[in-house]
Backbone as a chain_set.jsonl record, in Angstrom:
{"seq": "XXXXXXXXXXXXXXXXXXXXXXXXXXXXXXXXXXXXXXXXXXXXXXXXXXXXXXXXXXXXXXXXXXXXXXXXXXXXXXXXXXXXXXXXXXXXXXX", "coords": {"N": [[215.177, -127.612, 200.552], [215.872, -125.732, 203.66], [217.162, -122.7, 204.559], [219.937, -122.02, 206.406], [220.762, -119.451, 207.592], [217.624, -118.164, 207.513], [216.345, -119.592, 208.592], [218.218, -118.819, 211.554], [217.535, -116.294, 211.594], [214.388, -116.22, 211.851], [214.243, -117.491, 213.999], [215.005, -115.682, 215.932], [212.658, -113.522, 215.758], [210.662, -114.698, 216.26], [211.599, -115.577, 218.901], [210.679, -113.393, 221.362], [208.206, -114.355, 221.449], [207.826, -116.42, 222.197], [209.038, -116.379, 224.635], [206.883, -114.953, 225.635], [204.784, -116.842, 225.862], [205.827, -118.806, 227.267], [206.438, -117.353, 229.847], [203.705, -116.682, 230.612], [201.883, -119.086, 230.376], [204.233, -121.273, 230.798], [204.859, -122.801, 228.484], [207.052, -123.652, 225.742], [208.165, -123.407, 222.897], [209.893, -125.359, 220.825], [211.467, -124.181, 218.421], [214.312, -125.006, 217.199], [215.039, -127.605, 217.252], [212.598, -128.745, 215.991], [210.747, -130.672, 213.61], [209.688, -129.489, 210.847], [207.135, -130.474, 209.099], [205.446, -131.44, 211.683], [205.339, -128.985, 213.292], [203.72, -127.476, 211.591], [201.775, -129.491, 211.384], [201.036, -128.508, 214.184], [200.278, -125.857, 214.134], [198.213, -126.308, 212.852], [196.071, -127.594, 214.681], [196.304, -126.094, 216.344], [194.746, -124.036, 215.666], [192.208, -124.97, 214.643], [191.937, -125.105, 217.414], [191.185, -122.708, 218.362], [189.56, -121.479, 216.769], [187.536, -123.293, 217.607], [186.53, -121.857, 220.036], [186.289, -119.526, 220.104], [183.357, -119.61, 218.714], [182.328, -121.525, 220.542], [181.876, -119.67, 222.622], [182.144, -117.237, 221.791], [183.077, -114.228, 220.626], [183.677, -111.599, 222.777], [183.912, -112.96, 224.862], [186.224, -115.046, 224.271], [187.956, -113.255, 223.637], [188.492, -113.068, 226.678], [189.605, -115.284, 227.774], [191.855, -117.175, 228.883], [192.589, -119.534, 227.174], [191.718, -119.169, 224.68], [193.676, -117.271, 224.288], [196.205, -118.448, 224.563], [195.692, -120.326, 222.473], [195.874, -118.234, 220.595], [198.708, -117.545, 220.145], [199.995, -119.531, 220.583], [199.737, -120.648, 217.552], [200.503, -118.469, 216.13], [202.774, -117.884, 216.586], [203.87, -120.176, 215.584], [203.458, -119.869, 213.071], [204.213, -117.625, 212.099], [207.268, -118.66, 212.086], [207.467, -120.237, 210.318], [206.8, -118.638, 207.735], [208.858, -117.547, 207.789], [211.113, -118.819, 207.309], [210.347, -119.998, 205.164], [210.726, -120.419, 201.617], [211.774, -117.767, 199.204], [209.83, -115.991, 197.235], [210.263, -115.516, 193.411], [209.873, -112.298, 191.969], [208.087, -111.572, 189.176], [208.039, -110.561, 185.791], [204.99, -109.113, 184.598], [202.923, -109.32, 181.796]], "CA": [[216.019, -127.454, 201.73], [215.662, -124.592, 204.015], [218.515, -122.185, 204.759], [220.243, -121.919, 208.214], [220.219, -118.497, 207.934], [216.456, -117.949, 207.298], [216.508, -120.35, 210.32], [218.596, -118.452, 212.755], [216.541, -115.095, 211.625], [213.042, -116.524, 212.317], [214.481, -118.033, 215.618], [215.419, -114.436, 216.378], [211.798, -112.804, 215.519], [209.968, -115.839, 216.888], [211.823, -115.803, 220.271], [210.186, -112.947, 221.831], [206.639, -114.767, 221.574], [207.994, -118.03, 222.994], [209.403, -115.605, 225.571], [205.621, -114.219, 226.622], [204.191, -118.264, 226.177], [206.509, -119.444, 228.264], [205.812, -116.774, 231.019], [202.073, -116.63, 230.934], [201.322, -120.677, 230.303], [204.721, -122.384, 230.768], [205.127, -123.491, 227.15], [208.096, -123.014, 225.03], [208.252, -124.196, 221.815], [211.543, -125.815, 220.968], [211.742, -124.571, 217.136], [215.247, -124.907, 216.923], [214.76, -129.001, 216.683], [211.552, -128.553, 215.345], [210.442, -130.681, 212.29], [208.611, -128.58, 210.012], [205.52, -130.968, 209.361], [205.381, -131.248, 213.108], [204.888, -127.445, 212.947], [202.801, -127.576, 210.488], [200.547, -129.945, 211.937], [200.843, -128.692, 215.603], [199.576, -124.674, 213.775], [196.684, -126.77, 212.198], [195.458, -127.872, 215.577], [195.984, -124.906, 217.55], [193.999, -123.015, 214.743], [191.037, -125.191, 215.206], [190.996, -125.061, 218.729], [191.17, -121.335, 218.298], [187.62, -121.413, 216.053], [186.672, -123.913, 218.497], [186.663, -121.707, 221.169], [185.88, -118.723, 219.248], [182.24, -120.802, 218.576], [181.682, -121.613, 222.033], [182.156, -118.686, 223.768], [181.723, -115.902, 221.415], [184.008, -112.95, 220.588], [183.819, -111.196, 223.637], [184.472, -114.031, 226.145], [187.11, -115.736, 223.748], [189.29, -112.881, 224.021], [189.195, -112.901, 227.914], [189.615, -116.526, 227.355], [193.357, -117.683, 228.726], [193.077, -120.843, 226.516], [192.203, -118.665, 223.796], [195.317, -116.374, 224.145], [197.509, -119.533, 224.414], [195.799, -121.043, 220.951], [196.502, -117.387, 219.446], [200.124, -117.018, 220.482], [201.112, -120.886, 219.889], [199.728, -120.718, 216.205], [200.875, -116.96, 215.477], [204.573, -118.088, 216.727], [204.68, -121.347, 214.293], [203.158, -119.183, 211.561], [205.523, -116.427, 212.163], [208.317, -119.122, 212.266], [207.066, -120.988, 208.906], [206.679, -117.744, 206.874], [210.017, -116.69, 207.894], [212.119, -119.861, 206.843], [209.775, -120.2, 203.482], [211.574, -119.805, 200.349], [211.095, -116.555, 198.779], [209.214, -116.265, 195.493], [210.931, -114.666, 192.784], [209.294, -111.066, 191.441], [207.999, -112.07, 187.561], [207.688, -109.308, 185.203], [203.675, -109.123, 183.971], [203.639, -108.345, 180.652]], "C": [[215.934, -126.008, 202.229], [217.002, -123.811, 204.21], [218.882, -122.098, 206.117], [220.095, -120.533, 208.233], [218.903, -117.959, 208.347], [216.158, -118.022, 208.689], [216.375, -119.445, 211.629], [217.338, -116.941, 212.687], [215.666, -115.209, 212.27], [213.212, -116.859, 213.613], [214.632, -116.374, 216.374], [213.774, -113.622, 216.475], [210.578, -113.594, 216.179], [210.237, -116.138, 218.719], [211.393, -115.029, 221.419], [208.278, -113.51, 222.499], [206.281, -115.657, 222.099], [208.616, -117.494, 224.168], [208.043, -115.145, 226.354], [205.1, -115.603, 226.879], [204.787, -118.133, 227.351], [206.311, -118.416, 230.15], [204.577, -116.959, 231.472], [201.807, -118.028, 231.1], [202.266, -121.598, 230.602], [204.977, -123.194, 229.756], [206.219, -122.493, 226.302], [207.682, -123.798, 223.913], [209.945, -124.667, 221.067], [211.681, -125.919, 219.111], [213.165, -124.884, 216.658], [215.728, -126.424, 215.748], [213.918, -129.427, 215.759], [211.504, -129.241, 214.184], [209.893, -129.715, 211.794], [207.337, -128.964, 209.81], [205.425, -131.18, 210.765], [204.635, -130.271, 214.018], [204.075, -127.332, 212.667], [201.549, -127.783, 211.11], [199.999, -129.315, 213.432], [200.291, -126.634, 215.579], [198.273, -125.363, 213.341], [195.759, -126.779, 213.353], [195.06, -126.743, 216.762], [194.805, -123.844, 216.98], [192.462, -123.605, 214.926], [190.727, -125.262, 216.303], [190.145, -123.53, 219.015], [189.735, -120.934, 217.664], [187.006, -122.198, 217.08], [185.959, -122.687, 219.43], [185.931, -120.15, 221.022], [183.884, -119.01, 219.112], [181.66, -120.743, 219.506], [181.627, -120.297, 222.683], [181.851, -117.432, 223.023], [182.661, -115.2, 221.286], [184.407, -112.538, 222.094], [184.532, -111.939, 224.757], [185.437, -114.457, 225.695], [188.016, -114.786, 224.113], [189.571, -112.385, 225.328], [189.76, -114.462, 228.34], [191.531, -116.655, 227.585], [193.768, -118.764, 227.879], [192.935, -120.095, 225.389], [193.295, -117.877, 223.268], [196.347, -117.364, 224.039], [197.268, -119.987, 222.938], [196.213, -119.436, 220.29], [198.189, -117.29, 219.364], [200.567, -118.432, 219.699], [200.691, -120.171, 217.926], [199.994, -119.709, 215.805], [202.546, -117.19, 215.506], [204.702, -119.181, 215.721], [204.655, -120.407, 213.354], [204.022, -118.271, 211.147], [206.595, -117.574, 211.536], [208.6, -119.926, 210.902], [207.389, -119.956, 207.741], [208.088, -117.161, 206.331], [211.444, -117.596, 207.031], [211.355, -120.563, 204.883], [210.449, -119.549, 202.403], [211.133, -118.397, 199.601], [210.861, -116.66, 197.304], [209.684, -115.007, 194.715], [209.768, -113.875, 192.467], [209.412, -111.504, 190.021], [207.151, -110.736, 187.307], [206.177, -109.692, 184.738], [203.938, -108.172, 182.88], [201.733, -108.681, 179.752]], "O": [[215.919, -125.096, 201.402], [218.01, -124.47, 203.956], [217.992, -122.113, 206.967], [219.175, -120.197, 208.979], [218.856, -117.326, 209.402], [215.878, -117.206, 209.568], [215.435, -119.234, 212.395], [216.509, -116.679, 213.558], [215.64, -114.572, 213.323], [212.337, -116.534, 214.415], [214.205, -116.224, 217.519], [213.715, -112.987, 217.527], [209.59, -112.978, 216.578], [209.475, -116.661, 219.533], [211.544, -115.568, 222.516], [207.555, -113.195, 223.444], [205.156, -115.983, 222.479], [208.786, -118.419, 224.963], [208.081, -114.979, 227.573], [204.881, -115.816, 228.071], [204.377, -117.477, 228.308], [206.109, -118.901, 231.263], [204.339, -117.358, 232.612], [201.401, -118.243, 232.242], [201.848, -122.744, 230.765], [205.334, -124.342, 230.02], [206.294, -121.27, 226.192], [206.917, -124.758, 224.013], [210.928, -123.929, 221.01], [211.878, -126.952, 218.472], [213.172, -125.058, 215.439], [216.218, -126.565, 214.628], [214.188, -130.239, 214.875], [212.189, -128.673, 213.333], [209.54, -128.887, 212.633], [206.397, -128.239, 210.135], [204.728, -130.165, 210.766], [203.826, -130.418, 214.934], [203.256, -126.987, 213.519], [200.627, -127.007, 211.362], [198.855, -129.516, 213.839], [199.995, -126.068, 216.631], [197.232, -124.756, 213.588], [194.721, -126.125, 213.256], [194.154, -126.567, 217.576], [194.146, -123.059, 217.662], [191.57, -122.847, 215.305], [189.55, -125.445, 216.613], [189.074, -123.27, 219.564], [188.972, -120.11, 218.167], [185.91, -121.809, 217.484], [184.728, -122.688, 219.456], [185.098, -119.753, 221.837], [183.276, -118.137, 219.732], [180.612, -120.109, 219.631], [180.874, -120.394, 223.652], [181.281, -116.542, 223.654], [183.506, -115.581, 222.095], [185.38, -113.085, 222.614], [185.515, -111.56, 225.394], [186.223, -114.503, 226.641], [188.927, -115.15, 224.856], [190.468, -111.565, 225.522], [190.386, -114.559, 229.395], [192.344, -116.328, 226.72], [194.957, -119.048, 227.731], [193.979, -120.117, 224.737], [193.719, -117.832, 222.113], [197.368, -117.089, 223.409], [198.219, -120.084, 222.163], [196.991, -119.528, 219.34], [198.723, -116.903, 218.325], [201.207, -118.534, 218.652], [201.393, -119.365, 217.314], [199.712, -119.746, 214.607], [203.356, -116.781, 214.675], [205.677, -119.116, 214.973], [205.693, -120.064, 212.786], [204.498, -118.151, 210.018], [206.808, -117.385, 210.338], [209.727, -120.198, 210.486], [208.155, -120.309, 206.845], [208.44, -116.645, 205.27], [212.395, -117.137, 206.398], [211.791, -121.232, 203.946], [210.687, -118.344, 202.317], [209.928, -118.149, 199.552], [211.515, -117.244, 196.44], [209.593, -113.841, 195.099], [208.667, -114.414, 192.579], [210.512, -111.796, 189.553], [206.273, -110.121, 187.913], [206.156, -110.883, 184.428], [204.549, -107.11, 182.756], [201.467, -108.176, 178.662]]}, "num_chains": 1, "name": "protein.A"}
């Protein structure tokens, strides 16, 4: 189970980026409702379009590339938004 706090945080650090989407392309992302596999799956896809496109076009052109700036932003805002609500792993002494 995730925490609401974690939640509201990541919604807080995440909302600036769904703030530039939503200007530049018209896309918000509505993590509030958000499943998590949903998420999940909908960073998987943006990530391969993102190599897709990457592939075709090359470095140079990809990053004048408006579809590529939309696949970096969507999948950098789930990932952000995933990382942030992920449980934290306890510190184990190495011995």
């Amino acid at each position: 189970m995730e925490d609401r706090g974690a939640r509201h945080r990541a919604l807080r650090k995440v909302g600036r980026l769904n703030e530039m989407m939503e200007s530049r392309f018209g896309l918000r992302i509505d993590f509030a409702t958000a499943r998590l596999q949903h998420l999940a799956e909908v960073c998987r896809l943006y990530d391969e379009r993102r190599a897709m496109i990457l592939d075709q076009l090359g470095e140079a052109q990809a990053l004048a590339s408006p579809d590529y700036s939309k696949a970096v932003l969507v999948s950098e805002a789930i990932r952000l938004f995933l990382r942030e609500i992920a449980p934290r792993r306890s510190k184990r002494n190495r011995k």
